[in-house]
C-alpha positions in Angstrom: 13.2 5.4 2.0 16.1 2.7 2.5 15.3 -0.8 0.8 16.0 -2.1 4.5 12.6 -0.1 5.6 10.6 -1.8 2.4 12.1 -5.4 3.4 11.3 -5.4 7.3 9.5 -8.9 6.8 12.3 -10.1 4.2 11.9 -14.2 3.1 15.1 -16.1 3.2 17.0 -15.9 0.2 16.1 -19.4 -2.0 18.7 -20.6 -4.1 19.5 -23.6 -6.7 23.3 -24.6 -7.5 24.2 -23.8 -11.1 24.9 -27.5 -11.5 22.1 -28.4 -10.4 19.3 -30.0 -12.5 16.9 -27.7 -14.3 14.2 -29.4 -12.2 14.9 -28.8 -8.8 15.3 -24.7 -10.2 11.7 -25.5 -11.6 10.2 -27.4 -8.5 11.4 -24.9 -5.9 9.5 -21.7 -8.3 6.6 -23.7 -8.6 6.0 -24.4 -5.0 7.3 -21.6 -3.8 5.3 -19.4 -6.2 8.7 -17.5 -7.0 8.8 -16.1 -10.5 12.8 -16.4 -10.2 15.5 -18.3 -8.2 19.5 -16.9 -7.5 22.1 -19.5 -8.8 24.9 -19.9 -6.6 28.3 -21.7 -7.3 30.1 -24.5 -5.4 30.8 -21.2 -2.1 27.5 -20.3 -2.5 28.4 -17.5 -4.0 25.2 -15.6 -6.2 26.5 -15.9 -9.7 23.3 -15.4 -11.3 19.7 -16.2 -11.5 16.9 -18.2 -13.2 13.3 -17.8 -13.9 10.7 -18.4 -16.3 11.3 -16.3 -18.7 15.2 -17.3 -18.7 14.0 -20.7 -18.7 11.9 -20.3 -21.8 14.8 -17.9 -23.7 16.9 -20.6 -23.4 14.7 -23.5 -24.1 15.3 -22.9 -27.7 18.7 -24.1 -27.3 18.5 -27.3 -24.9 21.2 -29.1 -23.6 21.1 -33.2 -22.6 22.5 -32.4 -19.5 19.3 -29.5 -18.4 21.3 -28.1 -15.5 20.5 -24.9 -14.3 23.6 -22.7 -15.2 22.7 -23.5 -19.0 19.4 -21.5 -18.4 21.0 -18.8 -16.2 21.3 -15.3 -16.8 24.1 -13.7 -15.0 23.2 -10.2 -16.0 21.6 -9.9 -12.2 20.8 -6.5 -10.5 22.3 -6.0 -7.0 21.8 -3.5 -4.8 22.7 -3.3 -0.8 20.4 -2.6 1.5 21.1 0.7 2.5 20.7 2.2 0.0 17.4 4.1 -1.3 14.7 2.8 -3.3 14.1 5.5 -5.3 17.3 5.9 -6.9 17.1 2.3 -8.4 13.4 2.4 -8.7 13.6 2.9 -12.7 16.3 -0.7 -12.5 13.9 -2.8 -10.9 11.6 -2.3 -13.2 13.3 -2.9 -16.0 14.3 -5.9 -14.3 11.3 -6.9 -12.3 13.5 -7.6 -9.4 16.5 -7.0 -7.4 18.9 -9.1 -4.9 20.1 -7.8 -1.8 23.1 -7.5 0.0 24.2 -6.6 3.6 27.3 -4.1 4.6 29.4 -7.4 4.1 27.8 -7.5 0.9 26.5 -11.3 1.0 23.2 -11.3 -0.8 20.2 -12.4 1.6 16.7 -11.8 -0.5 15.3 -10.4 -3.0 13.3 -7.3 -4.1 10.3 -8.2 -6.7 7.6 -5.8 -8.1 5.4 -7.4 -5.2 7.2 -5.4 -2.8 7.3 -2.1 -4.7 3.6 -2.8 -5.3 3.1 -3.3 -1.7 5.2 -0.2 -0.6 2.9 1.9 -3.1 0.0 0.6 -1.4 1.4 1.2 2.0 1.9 5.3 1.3 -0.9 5.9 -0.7 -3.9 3.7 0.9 -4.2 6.1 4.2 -4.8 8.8 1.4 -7.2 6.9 -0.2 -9.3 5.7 3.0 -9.6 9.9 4.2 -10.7 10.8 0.8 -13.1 8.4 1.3 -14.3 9.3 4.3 -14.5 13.1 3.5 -16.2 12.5 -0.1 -19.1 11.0 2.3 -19.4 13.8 4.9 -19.1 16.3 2.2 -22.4 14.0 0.8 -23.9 14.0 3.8 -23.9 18.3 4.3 -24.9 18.7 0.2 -28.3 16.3 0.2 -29.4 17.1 3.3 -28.6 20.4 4.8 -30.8 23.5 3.2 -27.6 25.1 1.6 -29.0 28.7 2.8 -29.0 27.3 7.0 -25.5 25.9 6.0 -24.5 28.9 4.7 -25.5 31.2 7.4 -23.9 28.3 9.9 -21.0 28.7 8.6 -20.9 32.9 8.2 -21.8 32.6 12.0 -19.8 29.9 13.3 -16.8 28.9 11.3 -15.9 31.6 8.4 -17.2 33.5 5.8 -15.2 32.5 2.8 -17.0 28.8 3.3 -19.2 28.9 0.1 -20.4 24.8 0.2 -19.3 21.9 1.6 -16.3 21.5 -0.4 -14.4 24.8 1.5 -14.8 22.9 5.0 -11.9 21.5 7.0 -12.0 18.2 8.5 -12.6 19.6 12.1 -15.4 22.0 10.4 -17.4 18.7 9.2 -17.0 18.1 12.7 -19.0 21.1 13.9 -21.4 20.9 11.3 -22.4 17.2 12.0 -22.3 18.1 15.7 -24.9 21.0 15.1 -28.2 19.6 17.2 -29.9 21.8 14.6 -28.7 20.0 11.7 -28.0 16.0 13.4 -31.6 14.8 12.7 -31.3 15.4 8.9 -28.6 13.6 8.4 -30.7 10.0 9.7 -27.9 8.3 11.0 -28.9 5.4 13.0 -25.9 5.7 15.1 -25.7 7.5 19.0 -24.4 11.8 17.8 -21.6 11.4 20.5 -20.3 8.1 19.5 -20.1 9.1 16.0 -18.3 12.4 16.6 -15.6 10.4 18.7 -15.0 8.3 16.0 -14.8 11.0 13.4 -12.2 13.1 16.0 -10.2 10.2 16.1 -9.6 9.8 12.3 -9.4 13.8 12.6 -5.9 13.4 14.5 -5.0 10.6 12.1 -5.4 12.8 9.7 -3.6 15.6 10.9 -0.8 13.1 11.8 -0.5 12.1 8.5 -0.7 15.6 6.8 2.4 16.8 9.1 4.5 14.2 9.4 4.3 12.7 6.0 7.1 10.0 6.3 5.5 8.2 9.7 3.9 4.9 9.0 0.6 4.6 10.4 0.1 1.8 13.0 -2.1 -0.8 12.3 -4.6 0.7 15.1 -4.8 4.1 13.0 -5.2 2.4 9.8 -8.2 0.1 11.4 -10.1 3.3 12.5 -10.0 4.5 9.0 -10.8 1.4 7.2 -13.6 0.6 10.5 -15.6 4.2 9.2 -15.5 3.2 5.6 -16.9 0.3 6.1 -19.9 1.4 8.0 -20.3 3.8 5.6 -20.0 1.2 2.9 -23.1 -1.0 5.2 -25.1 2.1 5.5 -24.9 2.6 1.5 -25.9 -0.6 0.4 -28.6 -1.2 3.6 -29.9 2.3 2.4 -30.1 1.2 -1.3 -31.8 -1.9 -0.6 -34.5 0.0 1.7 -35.5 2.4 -1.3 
């Protein structure tokens, strides 16, 4: 993946002049909430950058004037947006953050730990939601189907090399939930069909994801999954509360 995919949303680049007085640097982190700030010369030019912890390295040799380019560190990392994140990854942690450039290479934001954080959470959490969903269904066949009716279910319907719930395929939780046979031990107070819709919905999701592994999930496939776990999470603690 390209930086310019993890910045869509990018925030204007802020900046404070290296002459400048330390305390516009410090008033524009603070009500920003920015950990850092790039210093720019007279051109605007990035030259370096400031933060908190350059601010505090450098407090132990103050200056009468305070202007900013006595607390700068111009050791900045910059990379341009085209290329890919993972082949700086290891840089950006070390330095906790990276300034961007265009082809024309002008610097226009800035890559933080945030945004790697939220990138993580952006691949992983659909993989997170389905293994939610399919540690509950597995629940639901192992306390309350007779595991000798599953068993022959299985051996008659889907395959014989199903030995528990574990061995089932999203699409075979399907059928087994579907089974009129089996519906009623479950006790969920929800309508079969309207369930089973649901649950064949997040089954495509799920294949999507599985075979096409670099497609972001919409915000409409990512509801469905998140919708499901949170009944299930309802039902939990309703079904706690009643016992």
């Amino acid at each position: 993946m390209k930086i310019k995919n993890v910045i869509e949303h990018y925030h204007q680049l802020v900046s404070v002049k290296a002459a400048s007085h330390l305390q516009e640097a410090t008033s524009k982190m603070l009500v920003n909430d920015f950990s850092q700030l790039a210093v720019t010369n007279e051109n605007g030019e990035v030259i370096g950058f400031i933060s908190w912890k350059t601010i505090g390295v450098a407090g132990n040799f103050k200056t009468e004037e305070n202007l900013v380019r006595d607390f700068m560190d111009p050791n900045l990392l910059k990379l341009k947006d085209s290329d890919r994140v993972i082949e700086h990854f290891e840089s950006i942690l070390e330095k906790e953050f990276a300034f961007i450039s265009n082809e024309e290479n002008q610097v226009y934001t800035i890559l933080t730990l945030y945004d790697l954080a939220q990138l993580f959470k952006m691949e992983i959490e659909p993989f997170l939601e389905l293994k939610s969903i399919e540690s509950v269904l597995r629940l639901y066949i192992h306390t309350n189907i007779d595991n000798k009716l599953f068993l022959d279910f299985c051996r008659k319907k889907l395959s014989k090399r199903i030995k528990s719930p574990d061995d089932l395929t999203f699409g075979q939780y399907l059928r087994v939930l579907n089974e009129e046979a089996f519906w009623s031990e479950f006790q969920i107070p929800l309508h079969k069909e309207v369930f089973i819709e649901k649950l064949d919905v997040i089954r495509k999701v799920r294949n999507d994801i599985m075979h096409f592994k670099t497609r972001k999930l919409s915000n409409r496939e990512m509801k469905h999954l998140k919708d499901i776990n949170k009944y299930f999470r309802v039902q939990n603690a309703i079904t706690r509360t009643s016992n």
